[in-house]
C-alpha positions in Angstrom: 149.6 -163.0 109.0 152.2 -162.2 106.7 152.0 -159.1 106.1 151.6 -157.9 109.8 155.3 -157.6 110.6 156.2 -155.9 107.8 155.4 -151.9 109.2 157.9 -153.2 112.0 160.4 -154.3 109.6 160.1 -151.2 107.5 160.4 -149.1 110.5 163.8 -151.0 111.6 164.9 -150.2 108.2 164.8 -146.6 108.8 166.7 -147.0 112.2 169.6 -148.7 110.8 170.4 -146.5 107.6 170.3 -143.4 110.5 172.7 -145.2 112.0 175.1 -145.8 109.1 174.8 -142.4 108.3 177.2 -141.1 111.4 180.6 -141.5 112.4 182.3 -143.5 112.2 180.4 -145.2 109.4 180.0 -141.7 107.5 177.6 -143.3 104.5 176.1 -140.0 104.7 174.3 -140.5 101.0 171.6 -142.7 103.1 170.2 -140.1 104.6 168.1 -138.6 101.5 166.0 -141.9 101.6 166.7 -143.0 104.8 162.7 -142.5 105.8 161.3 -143.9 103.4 160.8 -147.1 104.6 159.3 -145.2 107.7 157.0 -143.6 105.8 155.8 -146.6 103.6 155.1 -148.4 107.1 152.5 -145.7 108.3 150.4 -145.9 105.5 147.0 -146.4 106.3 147.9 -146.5 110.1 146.1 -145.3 113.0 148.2 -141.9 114.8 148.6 -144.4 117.4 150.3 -147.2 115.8 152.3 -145.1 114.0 153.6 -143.9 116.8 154.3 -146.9 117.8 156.7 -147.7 114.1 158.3 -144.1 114.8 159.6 -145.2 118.7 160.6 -148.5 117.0 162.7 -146.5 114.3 163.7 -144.0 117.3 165.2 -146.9 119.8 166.9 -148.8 117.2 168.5 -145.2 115.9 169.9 -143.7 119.2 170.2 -147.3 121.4 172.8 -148.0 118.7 174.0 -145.1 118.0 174.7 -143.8 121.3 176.0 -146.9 123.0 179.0 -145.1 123.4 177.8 -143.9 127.1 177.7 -147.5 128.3 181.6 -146.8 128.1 181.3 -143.6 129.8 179.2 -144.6 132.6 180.7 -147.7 133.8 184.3 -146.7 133.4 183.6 -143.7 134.7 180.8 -143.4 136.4 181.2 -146.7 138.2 177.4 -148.2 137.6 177.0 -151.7 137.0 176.6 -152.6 133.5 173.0 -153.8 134.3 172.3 -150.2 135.2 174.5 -148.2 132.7 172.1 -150.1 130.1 169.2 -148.8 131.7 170.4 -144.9 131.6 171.1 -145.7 128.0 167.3 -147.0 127.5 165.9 -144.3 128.9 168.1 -141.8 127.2 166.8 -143.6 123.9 163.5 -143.8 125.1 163.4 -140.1 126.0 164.7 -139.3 122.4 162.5 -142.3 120.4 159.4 -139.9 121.7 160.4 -136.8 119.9 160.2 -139.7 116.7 157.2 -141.3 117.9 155.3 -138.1 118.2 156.4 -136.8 114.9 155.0 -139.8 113.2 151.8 -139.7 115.6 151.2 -136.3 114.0 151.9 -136.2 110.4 149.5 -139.1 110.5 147.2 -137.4 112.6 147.2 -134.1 110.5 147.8 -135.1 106.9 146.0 -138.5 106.7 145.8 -139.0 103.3 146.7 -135.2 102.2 149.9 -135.6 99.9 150.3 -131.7 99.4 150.2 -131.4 103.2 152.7 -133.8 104.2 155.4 -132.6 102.0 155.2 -129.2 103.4 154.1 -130.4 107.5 157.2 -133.8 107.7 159.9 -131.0 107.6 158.5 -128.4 109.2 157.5 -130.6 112.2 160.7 -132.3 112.3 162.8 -129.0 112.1 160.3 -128.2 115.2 160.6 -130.8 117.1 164.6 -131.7 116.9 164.7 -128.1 117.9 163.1 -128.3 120.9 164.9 -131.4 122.2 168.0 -129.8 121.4 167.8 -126.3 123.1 166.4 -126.9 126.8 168.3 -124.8 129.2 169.8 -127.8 131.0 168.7 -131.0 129.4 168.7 -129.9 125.7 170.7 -133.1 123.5 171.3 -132.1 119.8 173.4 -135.1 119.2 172.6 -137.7 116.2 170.3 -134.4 114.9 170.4 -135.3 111.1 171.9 -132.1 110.0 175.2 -133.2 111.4 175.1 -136.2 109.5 176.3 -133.6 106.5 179.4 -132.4 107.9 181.6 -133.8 104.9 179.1 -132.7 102.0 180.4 -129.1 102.4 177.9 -127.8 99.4 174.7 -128.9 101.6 175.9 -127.1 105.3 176.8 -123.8 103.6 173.3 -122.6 103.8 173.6 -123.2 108.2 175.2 -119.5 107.8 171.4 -118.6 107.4 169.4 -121.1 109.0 171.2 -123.1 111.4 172.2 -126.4 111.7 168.4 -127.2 112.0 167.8 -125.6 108.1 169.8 -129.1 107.0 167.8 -131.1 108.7 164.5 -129.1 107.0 166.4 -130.4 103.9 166.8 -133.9 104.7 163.4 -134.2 105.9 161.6 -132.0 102.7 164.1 -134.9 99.9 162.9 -137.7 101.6 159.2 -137.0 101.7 159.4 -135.4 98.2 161.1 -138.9 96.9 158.5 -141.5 98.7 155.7 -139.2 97.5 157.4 -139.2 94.0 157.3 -143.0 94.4 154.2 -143.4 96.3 152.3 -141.5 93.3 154.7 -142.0 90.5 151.9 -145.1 88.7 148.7 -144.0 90.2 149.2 -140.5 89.2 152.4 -139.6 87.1 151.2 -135.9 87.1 151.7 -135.5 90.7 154.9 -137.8 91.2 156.5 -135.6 88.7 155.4 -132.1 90.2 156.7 -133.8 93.2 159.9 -135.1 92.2 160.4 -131.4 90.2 159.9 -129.6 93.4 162.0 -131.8 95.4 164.8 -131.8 92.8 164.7 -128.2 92.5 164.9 -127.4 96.0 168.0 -129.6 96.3 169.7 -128.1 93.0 168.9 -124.1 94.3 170.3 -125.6 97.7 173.6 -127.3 96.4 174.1 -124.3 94.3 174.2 -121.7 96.9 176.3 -124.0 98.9 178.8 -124.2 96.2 179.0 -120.9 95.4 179.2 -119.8 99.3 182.1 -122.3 99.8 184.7 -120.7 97.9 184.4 -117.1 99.6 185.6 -118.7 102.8 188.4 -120.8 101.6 191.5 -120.1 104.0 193.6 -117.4 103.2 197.6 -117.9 102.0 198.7 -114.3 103.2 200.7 -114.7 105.8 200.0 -111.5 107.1 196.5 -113.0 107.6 197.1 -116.2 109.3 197.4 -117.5 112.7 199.5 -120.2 113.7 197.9 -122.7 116.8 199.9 -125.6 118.3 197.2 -128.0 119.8 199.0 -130.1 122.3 196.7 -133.6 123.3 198.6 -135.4 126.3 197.3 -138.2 125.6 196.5 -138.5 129.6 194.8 -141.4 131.2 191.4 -140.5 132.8 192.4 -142.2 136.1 196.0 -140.5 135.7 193.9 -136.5 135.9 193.4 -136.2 139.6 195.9 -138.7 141.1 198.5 -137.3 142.8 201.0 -139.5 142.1 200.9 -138.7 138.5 201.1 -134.9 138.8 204.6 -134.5 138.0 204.3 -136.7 135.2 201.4 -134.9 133.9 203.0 -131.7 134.3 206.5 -132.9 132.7 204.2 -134.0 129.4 202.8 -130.7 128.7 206.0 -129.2 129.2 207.5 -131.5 127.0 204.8 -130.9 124.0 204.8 -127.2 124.7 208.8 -127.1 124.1 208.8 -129.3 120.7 205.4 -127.1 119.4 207.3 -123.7 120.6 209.9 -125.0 117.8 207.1 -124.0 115.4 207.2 -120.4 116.8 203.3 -120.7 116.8 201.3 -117.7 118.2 198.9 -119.2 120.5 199.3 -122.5 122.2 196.3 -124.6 123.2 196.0 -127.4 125.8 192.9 -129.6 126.2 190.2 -128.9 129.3 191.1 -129.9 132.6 194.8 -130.3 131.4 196.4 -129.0 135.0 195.4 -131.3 137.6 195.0 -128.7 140.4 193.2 -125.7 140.7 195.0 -122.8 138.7 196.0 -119.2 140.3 195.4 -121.3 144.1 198.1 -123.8 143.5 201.9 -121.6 143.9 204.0 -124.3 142.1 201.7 -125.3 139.3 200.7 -121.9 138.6 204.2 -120.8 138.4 205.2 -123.7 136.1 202.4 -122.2 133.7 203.5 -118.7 134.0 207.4 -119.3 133.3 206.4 -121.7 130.7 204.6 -119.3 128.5 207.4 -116.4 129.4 210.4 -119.3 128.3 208.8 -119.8 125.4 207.1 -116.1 124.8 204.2 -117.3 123.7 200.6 -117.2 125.2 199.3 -120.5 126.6 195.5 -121.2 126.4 194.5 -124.3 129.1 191.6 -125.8 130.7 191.5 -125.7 134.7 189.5 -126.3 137.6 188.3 -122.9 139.5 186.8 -122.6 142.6 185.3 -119.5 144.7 183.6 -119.3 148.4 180.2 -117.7 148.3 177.9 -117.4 150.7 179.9 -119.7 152.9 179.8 -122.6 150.1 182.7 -123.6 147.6 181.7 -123.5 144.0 183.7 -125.3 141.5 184.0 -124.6 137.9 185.4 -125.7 134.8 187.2 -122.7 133.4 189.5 -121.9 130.4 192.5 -119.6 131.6 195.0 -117.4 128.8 198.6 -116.9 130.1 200.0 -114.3 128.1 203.8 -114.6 126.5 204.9 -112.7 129.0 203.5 -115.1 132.4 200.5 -113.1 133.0 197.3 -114.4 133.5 194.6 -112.6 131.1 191.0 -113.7 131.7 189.4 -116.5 132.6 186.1 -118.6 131.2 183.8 -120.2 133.5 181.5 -123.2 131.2 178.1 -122.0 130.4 176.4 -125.2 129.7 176.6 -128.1 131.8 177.6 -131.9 131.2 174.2 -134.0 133.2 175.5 -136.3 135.4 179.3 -135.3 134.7 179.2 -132.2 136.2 176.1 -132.2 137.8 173.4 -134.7 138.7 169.8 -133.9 137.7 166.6 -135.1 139.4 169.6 -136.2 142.3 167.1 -137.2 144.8 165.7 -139.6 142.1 168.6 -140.4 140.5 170.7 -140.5 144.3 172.2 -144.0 143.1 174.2 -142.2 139.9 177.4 -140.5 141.1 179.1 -138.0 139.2 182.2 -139.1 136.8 183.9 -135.7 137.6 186.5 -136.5 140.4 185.4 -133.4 142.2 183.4 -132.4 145.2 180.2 -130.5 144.6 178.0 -129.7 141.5 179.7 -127.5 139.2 178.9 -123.4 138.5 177.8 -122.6 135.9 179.4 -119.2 134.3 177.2 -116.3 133.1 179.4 -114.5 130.0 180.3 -116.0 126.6 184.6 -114.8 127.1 186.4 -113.4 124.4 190.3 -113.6 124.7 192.8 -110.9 122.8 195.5 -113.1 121.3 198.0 -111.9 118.5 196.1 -109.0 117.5 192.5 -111.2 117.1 189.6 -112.3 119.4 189.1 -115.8 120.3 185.9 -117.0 122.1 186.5 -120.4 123.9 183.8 -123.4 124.6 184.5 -126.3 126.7 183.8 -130.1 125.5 180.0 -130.3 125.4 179.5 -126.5 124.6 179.7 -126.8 121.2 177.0 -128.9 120.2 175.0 -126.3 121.0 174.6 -123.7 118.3 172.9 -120.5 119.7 175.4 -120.9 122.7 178.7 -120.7 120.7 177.3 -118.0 118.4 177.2 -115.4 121.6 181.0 -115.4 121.5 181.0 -114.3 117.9 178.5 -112.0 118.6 180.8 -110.7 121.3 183.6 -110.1 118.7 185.4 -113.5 118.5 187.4 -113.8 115.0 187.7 -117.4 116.0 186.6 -120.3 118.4 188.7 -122.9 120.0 186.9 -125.6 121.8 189.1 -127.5 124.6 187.9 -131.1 125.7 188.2 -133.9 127.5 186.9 -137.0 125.4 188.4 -139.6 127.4 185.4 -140.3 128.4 184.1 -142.2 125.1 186.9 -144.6 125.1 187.6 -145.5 120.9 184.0 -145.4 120.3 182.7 -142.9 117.5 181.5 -140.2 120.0 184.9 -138.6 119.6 184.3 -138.4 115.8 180.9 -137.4 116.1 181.8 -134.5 118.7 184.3 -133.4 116.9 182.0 -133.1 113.3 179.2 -130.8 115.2 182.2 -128.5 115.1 181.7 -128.3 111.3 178.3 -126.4 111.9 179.5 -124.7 113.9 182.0 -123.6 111.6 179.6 -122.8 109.2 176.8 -120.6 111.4 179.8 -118.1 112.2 182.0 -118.2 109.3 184.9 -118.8 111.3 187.4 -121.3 111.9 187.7 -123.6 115.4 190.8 -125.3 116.3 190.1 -127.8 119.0 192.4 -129.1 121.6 191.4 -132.4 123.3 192.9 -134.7 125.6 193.1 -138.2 124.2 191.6 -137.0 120.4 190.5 -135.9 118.0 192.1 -132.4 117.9 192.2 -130.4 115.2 191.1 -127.7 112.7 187.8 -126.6 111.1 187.7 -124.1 108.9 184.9 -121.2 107.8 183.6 -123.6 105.3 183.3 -126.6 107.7 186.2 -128.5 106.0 188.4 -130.4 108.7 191.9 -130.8 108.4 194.8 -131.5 110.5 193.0 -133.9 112.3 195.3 -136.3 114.7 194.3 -139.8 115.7 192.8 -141.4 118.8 195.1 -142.1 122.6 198.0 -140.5 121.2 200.2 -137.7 122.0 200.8 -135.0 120.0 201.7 -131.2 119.4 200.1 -130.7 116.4 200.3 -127.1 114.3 198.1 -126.0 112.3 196.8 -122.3 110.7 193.9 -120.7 110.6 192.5 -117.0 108.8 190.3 -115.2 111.5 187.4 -114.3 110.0 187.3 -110.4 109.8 183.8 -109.8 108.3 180.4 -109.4 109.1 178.3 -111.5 111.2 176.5 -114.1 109.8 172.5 -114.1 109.9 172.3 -117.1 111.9 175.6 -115.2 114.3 173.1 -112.0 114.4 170.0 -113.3 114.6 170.1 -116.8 116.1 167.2 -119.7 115.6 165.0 -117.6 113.0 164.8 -120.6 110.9 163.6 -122.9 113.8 161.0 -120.5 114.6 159.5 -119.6 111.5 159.0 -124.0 111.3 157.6 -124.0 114.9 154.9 -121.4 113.5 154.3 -123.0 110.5 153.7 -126.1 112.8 150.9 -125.3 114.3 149.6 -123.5 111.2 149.9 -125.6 108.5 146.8 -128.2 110.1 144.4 -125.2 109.7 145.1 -125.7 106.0 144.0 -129.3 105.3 139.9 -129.1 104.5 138.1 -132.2 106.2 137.9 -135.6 104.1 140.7 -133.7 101.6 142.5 -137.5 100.7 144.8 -135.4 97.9 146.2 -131.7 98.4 147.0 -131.4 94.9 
C-alpha cells in the first residue's frame, strides 16, 4: 500500500523542477535531471499507466506554468474565472498528451532495452515537441525545454545548426544517459560507465562547440558597423488602446518618448505593436502626426498599426508593422503571418461561440502572405509581431529574405506581471541564435530590449514602465546559417529515426548492450 503512490509522486517531481526551470524562476541547471524521477516511476509499468505518470508530469508542468492566461483571459477576454480555468485545463490537457504519449511509447518500444531508450527518449521527444509546435494555426512551442537554456549561451550555440528543437535533443539524451548511469551503475558498472562516458562526452563536444561559436559573434565596437535603435514602450494601459478619450494622450506620449530618444540621434526608432490607436494611412490627422514626426526629427519611425482593406465586399483587418522614413514617407508595410487563437481570431467559433475575442476589433484578423524586409540606414530589417517569434521556421523566412536584423514589436499587456513577458521575451534568444543576428524588441508595457547574434540579452527595461531606451546592434553581414538555409533538418532526421529506431529492438531483448 505503500509503495503504490510513489510512481505519482515521482511523476509530480518531474513537473515541478520543469517548472522551476523557466522564467521567472530561471534555475535552469534542473533541467539535466529534471526526468529522472519520471523515468524511475515507469519502471516496470504497463504503456498505459505510464501514460498515465507522463499526463500527471504534463498537467502539473504547463497548469502551473502557463497560469499566466488566467490573467489574459478574464482581464481581457472577459470569461468568468470558472471558465478561464477551464481553457487553461484544456490547454494543459491538450499539451500533457504530447507527455503522456511520449511516455506511453518509450515504454511501449524499449521495455526493458537500455541501449534503445537512450537513443529512442530524445529522438521521440525532439519528434514530438516538434509537432505540437509547428501546426499551421494551432502550433504552441512555449515551455519547449530548449528555451529553458536561453542564459547558458555555450549550450544554444549549436540552434545555428539544428534549431531550437536540437537543445531539447540535448536535454532529453543527459537525462536518460544519467538515470541509465544510475539505474545500472551497481548491477552492472560496465554499462553505467559506457553510459555515463557517452552522455558526458556528448555534453563536453556540445559545450565546446558552443564556446567556441560564441566568441565569433560577439558585437562589434566599429562604429562604422553599428546601428543605433531607440525602443520606445509607452507604458499604455490595455483599456487606454482603443478608447477614444485617450487618443490624444496616447499620441502626446509617443511623441514625447520619440523627442527625448531623437536626443540620442539614433538611426531607427521603434514603437511597440498596435502603438497608434487608429488605422494608419486612413486616419488624415494621426497619419500626419507620424509623418511630421519622423521628418522633425529626420529619423525613420518603425510602428505597429491596425490595417484594413475591402475585398470582395468584406473589410479585413490586419495587424501590420508600418516604416516612416526620415523624411515622412511611408515605406512598406507588414501584414502578421501567424495568428494569436482567440486574440485575433477564434478557432472551432461555432464550438467555442461563448469565447470572444480580446482584440477590441471587429472581425477575425488577415493573415499576411510575405515575410517583409524593410531598408533602414543602409541594412535590412525583417519585422515579427508579438506571438511571431516563438516560432522558428517563421522568423527565419525573413533572413532568408535578406534581413541583417529582426525587430519584434509586441503588445504584452496582456500577461499582466506574470512571467509570460520574460518567457516571450527569452524565445527571442533562439531565435538569435538560428540566424546569427541580433533582435531589438519594442513592447508596450515590457520587456523591450536587445538580443544579440549569440543570444545574450542586454539592455533589458523593466515591467509597466515608460521608457525610450537606446541601445546598438552589429547587423549580421555573413552567410546564412544552416538552420536560416535549410530550416527543421534536425527535427526531421528525429521524426525518421522515430519510427525507425523500434525496428531495431529484437523481441524479449531486456538489455541492448
Amino acid at each position: 500500500m505503500l509503495k503504490e503512490p510513489r510512481p505519482f509522486l515521482l511523476a509530480a517531481i518531474s513537473g515541478i523542477l520543469l517548472v522551476l526551470i523557466f522564467p521567472r524562476f530561471n534555475f535552469e541547471p534542473l533541467v539535466w535531471f529534471a526526468f529522472i524521477p519520471l523515468f524511475a516511476a515507469l519502471e516496470a509499468k504497463t504503456p498505459q499507466r505510464s501514460a498515465l505518470l507522463g499526463f500527471i508530469t504534463g498537467m502539473i508542468f504547463y497548469t502551473w506554468g502557463l497560469n499566466w492566461i488566467n490573467n489574459t483571459l478574464i482581464n481581457y477576454g472577459n470569461l468568468p474565472p470558472v471558465v478561464s480555468f477551464m481553457v487553461l485545463g484544456l490547454l494543459s490537457a491538450y499539451l500533457s498528451f504530447y507527455t503522456a504519449l511520449f511516455c506511453y511509447l518509450v515504454r511501449r518500444v524499449c521495455k526493458e532495452n537500455r541501449g534503445l531508450f537512450f537513443l529512442f527518449a530524445p529522438v521521440l521527444w525532439t519528434s514530438l515537441e516538434y509537432l505540437r509546435s509547428t501546426h499551421s494555426e494551432f502550433g504552441f512551442s512555449w515551455l519547449g525545454l530548449g528555451y529553458s537554456q536561453f542564459k547558458t549561451l555555450p549550450v544554444i550555440q549549436m540552434a545555428e545548426i539544428t534549431g531550437v528543437y536540437g537543445v531539447s535533443w540535448l536535454i532529453m539524451l543527459v537525462n536518460a544517459g544519467l538515470y541509465l548511469a544510475w539505474k545500472t551503475w551497481r548491477q552492472e558498472p560496465n554499462m553505467g560507465v559506457r553510459f555515463l562516458s557517452v552522455t558526458v562526452l556528448v555534453f563536453a563536444c556540445w559545450w565546446g562547440y558552443g564556446s567556441v561559436t560564441m566568441n565569433r559573434y560577439t558585437p562589434g565596437t566599429e562604429k562604422n558597423s553599428t546601428l543605433t535603435v531607440a525602443l520606445l514602450q509607452g507604458n499604455i494601459e490595455q483599456h487606454m488602446k482603443w478608447n477614444p478619450v485617450f487618443q490624444k494622450l496616447v499620441l502626446r506620449k509617443y511623441r514625447e518618448l520619440t523627442l527625448t530618444a531623437a536626443q540620442s540621434k539614433p538611426q531607427l526608432i521603434v514603437w511597440p505593436e498596435t502603438a497608434l490607436p487608429f488605422y494608419y494611412n486612413q486616419h488624415a490627422v494621426g497619419t500626419k502626426f507620424v509623418n511630421d514626426l519622423a521628418r522633425q526629427t529626420q529619423t525613420p519611425i518603425l510602428f505597429g498599426s491596425p490595417h484594413k482593406e475591402n475585398r470582395d465586399g468584406r473589410t479585413i483587418h490586419y495587424n501590420s508593422a508600418y516604416l516612416v522614413s526620415e523624411t515622412g514617407d511611408t515605406q512598406k508595410r507588414y501584414d502578421k503571418i501567424h495568428l494569436v487563437p482567440f486574440g485575433e481570431f477564434v478557432p472551432f467559433r461555432k464550438l467555442l461561440f461563448f469565447v470572444e475575442k480580446m482584440v477590441e476589433m471587429i472581425g477575425d484578423f488577415g493573415r499576411g502572405e510575405e515575410a517583409t524586409v524593410f531598408d533602414v540606414a543602409g541594412y535590412r530589417a525583417g519585422v515579427s509581431i508579438c506571438y511571431e517569434m516563438i516560432f522558428p521556421d517563421l522568423i527565419r523566412q525573413a533572413v532568408k529574405n535578406g534581413a541583417n536584423f529582426l525587430v519584434n514589436i509586441t503588445n504584452d499587456a496582456w500577461f499582466g506581471k506574470s512571467p509570460a513577458s520574460y518567457q516571450h521575451m527569452s524565445m527571442g534568444a533562439l531565435r538569435a541564435v538560428e540566424n546569427r543576428v541580433p533582435i531589438v524588441r519594442a513592447a508596450n508595457t515590457g520587456v523591450s530590449g536587445t538580443i544579440d547574434a549569440n543570444g545574450a540579452l542586454r539592455d533589458e527595461t523593466q515591467l509597466f514602465v515608460e521608457a525610450a531606451q537606446i541601445t546598438q546592434i552589429t547587423p549580421s553581414k555573413g552567410k546564412l546559417t544552416f538552420y536560416t538555409a535549410y530550416g527543421d533538418v534536425f527535427s526531421w532526421l528525429c521524426l525518421v529515426l522515430t519510427l525507425l529506431l523500434p525496428f531495431t529492438a529484437r523481441p524479449n531483448q531486456r538489455d541492448a548492450g
